[in-house]
C-alpha positions in Angstrom: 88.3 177.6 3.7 88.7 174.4 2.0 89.6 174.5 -2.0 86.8 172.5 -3.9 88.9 170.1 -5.8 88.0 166.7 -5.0 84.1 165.8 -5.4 82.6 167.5 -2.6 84.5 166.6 0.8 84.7 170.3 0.9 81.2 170.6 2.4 81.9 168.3 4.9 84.9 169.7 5.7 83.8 173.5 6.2 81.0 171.8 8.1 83.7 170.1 10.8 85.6 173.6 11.3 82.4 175.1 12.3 81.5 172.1 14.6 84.1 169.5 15.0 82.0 167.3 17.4 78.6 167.3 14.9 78.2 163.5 13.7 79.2 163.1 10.1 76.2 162.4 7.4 77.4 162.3 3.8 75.0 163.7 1.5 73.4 160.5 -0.6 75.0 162.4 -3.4 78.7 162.5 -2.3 78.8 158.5 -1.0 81.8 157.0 -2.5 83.5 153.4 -2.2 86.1 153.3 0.1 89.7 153.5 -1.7 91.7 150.6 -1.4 95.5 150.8 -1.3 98.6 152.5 0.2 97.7 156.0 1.6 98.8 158.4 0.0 101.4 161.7 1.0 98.0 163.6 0.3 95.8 161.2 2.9 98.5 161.0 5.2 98.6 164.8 5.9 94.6 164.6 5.5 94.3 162.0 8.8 97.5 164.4 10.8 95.1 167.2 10.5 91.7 165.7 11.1 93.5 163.8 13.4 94.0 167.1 15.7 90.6 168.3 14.8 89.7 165.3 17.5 87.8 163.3 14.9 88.0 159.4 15.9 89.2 156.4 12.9 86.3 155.9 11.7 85.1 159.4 11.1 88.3 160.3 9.6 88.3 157.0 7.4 85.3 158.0 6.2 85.8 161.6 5.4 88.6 159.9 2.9 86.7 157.2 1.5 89.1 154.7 2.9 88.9 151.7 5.6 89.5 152.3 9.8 92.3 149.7 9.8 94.6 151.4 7.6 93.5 155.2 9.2 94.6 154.3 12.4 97.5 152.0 12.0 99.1 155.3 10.3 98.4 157.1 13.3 99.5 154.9 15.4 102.7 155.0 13.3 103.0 158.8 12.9 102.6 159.0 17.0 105.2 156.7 17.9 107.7 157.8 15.3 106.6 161.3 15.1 107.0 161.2 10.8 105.3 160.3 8.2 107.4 158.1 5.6 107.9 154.7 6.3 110.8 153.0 7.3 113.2 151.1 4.4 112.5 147.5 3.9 114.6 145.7 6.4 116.8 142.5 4.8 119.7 141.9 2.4 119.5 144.8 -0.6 119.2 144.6 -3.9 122.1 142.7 -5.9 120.7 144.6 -8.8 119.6 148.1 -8.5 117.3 149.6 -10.8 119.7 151.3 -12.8 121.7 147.8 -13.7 118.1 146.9 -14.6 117.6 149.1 -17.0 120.8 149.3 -18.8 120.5 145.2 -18.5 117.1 144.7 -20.8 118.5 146.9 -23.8 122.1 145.2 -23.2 120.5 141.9 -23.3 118.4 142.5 -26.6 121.1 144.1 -28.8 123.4 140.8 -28.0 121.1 138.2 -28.3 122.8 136.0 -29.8 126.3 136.2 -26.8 125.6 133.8 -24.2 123.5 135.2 -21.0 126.9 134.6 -19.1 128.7 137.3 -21.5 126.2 139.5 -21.5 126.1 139.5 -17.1 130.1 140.0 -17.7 129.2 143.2 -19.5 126.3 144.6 -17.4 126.9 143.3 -13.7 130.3 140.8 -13.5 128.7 140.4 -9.0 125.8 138.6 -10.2 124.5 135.7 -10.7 123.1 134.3 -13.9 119.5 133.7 -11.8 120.0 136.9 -10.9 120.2 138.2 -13.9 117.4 136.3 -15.5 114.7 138.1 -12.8 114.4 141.2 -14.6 114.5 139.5 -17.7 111.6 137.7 -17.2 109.8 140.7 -16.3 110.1 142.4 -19.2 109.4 139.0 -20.9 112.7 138.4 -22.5 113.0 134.4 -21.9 115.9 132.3 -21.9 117.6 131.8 -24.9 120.2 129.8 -26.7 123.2 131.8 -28.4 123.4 130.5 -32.0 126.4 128.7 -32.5 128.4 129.9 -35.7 130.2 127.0 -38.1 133.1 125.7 -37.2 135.4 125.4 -39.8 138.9 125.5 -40.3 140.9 128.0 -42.4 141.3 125.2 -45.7 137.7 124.8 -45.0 136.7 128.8 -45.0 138.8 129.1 -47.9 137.4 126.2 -49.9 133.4 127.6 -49.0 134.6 131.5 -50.6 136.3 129.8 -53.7 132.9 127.7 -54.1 131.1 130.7 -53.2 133.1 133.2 -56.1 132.5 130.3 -59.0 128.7 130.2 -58.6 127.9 133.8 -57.5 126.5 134.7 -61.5 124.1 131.8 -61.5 120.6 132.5 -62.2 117.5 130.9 -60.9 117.0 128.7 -64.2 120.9 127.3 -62.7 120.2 126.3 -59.9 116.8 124.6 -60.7 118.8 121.6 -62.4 121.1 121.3 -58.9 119.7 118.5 -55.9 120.9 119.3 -53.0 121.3 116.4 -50.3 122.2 116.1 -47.2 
């Protein structure tokens, strides 16, 4: 017997092990749009089985709620290959795996203001700085420009503290009087 679960294909289904060659007629109760999609592990074990209960595409698409095309280019995958996963994705892999990916974005947003070049030299030194951007963007981190610090000299760093250390007890009333050009 078939566990009740799922709105109520279970009907239909203890109907088709009684009779597997009846026509099918959905109650007007139980009509549901077609999914649309990948298949799922569930609906690919689903079509295997109704597959060997002799049902054709269609009936078995719409026992599932989903499309012939997709029903029976499965089984015509699952007979030629005799399993059900699909292959890999054929092509050049991933310079950046998913791992680099993740470390990347949190990486990235605590050094915001290194260069993106430093900031690949941390995370992935085999990639590219296109590359590295990608996943950026899709976490909408855009490009950005490092903010350049002062360049002084040492005279000049210690001239700014000294100026610094004889104004630092100023108040506000102070610095009112002061005009400041550029």
């Amino acid at each position: 017997m078939v566990e009740q679960n799922d709105s109520s294909d279970w009907w239909l289904l203890s109907n088709l092990s009684k009779n597997p060659t009846s026509t099918i007629n959905y109650p007007s109760t139980t009509m549901l749009p077609e999914k649309s999609g990948y298949l799922t592990g569930f609906d690919k074990g689903q079509i295997v089985a109704l597959k060997e209960k002799n049902l054709s595409f269609s009936q078995t698409g719409q026992l599932l709620h989903r499309p012939q095309s997709p029903v029976q280019s499965f089984d015509n995958r699952y007979q030629k290959r005799g399993v059900a996963k699909k292959l890999p994705f054929t092509g050049r892999p991933k310079i950046i795996d998913t791992r680099t990916c993740r470390c990347l974005v949190p990486e990235s947003k605590k050094a915001c203001r290194l260069p993106l070049s430093e900031s690949r030299n941390e995370v992935a030194p085999h990639a590219s700085i296109n590359t590295i951007k990608r996943p950026l963007a899709s976490v909408n981190i855009k490009k950005w420009r490092a903010r350049k610090g002062a360049f002084l000299k040492d005279q000049h760093a210690i001239k700014r503290l000294a100026s610094a250390k004889e104004y630092k007890n100023w108040i506000k009333e102070d610095s009112e009087v002061v005009i400041f050009t550029d």
